[in-house]
C-alpha positions as CSV (number, residue, x, y, z in Angstrom):
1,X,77.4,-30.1,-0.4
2,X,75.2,-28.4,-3.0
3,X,76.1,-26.2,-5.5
4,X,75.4,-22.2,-4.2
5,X,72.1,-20.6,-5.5
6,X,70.9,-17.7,-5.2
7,X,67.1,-17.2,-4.1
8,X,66.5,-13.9,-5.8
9,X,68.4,-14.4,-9.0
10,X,65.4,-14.2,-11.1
11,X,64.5,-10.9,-9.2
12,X,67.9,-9.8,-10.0
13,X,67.3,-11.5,-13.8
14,X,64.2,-9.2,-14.1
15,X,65.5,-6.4,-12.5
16,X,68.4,-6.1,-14.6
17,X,66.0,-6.4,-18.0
18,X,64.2,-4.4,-16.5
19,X,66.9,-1.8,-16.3
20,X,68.4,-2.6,-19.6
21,X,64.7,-1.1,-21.3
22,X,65.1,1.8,-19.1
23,X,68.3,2.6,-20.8
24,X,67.1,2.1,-24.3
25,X,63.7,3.9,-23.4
26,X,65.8,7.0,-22.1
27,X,68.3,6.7,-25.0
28,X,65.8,6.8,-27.5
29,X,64.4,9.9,-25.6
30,X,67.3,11.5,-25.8
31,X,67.4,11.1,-29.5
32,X,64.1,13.0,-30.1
33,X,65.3,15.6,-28.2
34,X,68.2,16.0,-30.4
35,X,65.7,16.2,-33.1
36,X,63.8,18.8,-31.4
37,X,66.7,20.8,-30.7
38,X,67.9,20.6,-34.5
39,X,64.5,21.4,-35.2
40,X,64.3,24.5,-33.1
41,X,67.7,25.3,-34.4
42,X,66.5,24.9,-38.2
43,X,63.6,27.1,-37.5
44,X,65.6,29.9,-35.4
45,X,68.1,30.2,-38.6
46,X,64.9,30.4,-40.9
47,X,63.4,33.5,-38.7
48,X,67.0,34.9,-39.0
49,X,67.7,34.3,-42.6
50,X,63.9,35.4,-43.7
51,X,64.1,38.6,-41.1
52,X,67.5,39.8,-42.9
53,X,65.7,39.4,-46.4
54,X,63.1,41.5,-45.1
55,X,65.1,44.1,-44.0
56,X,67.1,44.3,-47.3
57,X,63.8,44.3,-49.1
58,X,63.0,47.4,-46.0
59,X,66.0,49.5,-47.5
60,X,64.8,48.9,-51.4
61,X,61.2,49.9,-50.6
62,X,58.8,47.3,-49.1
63,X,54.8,47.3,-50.0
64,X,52.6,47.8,-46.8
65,X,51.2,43.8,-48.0
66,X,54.3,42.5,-48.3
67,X,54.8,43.7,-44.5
68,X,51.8,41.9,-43.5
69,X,53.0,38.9,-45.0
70,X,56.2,39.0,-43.6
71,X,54.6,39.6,-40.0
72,X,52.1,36.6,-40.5
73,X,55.4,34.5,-41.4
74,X,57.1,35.5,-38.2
75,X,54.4,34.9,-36.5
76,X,53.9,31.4,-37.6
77,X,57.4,30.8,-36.7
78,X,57.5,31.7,-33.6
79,X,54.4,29.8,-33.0
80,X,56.4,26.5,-34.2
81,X,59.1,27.0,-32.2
82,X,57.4,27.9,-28.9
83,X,55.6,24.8,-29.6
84,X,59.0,22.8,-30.0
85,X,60.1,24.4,-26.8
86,X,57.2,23.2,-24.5
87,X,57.4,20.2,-26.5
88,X,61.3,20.1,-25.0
89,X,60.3,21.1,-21.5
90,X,58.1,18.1,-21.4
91,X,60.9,15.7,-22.8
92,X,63.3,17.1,-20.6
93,X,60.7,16.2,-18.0
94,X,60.5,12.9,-18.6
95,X,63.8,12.3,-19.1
96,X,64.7,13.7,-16.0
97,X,61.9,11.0,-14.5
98,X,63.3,8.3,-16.3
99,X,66.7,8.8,-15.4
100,X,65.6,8.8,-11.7
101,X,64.0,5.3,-12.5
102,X,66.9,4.1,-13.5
103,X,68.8,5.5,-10.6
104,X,66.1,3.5,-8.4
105,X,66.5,0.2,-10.3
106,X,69.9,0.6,-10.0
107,X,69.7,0.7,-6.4
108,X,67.4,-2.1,-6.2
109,X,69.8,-4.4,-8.1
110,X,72.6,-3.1,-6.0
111,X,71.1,-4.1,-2.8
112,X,70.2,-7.4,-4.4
113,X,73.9,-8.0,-5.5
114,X,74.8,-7.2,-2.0
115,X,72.4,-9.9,-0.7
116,X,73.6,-12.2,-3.0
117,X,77.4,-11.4,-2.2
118,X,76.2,-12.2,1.5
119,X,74.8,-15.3,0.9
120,X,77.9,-16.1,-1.0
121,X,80.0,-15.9,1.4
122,X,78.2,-17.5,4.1
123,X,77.7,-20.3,1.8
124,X,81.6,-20.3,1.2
125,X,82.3,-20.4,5.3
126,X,79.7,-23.3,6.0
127,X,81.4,-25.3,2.9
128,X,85.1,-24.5,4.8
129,X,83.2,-25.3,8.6
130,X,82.3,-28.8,6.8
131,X,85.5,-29.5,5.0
132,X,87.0,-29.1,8.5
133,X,85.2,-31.2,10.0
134,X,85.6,-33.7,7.2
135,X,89.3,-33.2,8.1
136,X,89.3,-33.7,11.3
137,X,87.4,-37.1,11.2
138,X,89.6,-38.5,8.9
139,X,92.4,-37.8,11.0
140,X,90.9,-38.9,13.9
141,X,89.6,-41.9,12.0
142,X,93.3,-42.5,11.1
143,X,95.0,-42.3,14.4
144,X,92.1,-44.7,15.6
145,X,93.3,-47.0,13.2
146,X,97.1,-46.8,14.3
């Protein structure tokens, strides 16, 4: 008899590939939004570090222009790091999008494994039904010949 083949092993071959870049796309997205948290973090310490400075500088007597340029610096800050949180909100987005395309491609190679699991094993039964019957011709080929 021939040897068992499955009929969608390339579909399961692609779909597994398939997967694999997934994986890599959504690890690599979940690197950059380390970054951006770092970054966020970075530039949350900075408006910490610079406010206690100004404050100090508050106690010792601050000019009304180095006020301003204090409040322009804030500002700009907080500009940066609203944009790194929106910029967050959309990777979280997409990683939550790509993690539910992996979640379909892994059901898609599931049910293929399942098929092939199926074909398997009726594969394995008609091999045993065969054999059987092999058997049983032999034997009665041997009692004919007794």
């Amino acid at each position: 008899m021939k040897k068992f083949a499955f009929s969608l092993e390339k579909v399961l071959g692609f779909k597994q590939q398939t997967l694999d870049v997934k994986k890599n796309e959504l690890a690599l997205l979940q690197m950059k939004l380390t970054e951006l948290e770092k970054e966020i973090y970075a530039l949350n310490d900075q408006f910490t570090a610079t406010n206690r400075k100004m404050l100090e500088e508050l106690q010792n007597g601050l000019s009304a222009g180095d006020m301003l340029i204090y409040k322009t610096y804030f500002n700009t800050l907080n500009q940066k790091i609203l944009h790194l949180i929106d910029q967050k909100k959309q990777l979280l987005d997409i990683i939550a999008q790509k993690k539910a395309d992996i979640v379909a491609v892994n059901s898609e190679i599931s049910g293929l494994e399942k098929l092939r699991d199926k074909q398997l094993t009726e594969y394995l039964k008609q091999i045993q039904k065969s054999e059987e019957l092999a058997m049983d011709e032999y034997v009665g080929q041997a009692r004919g010949a007794v």
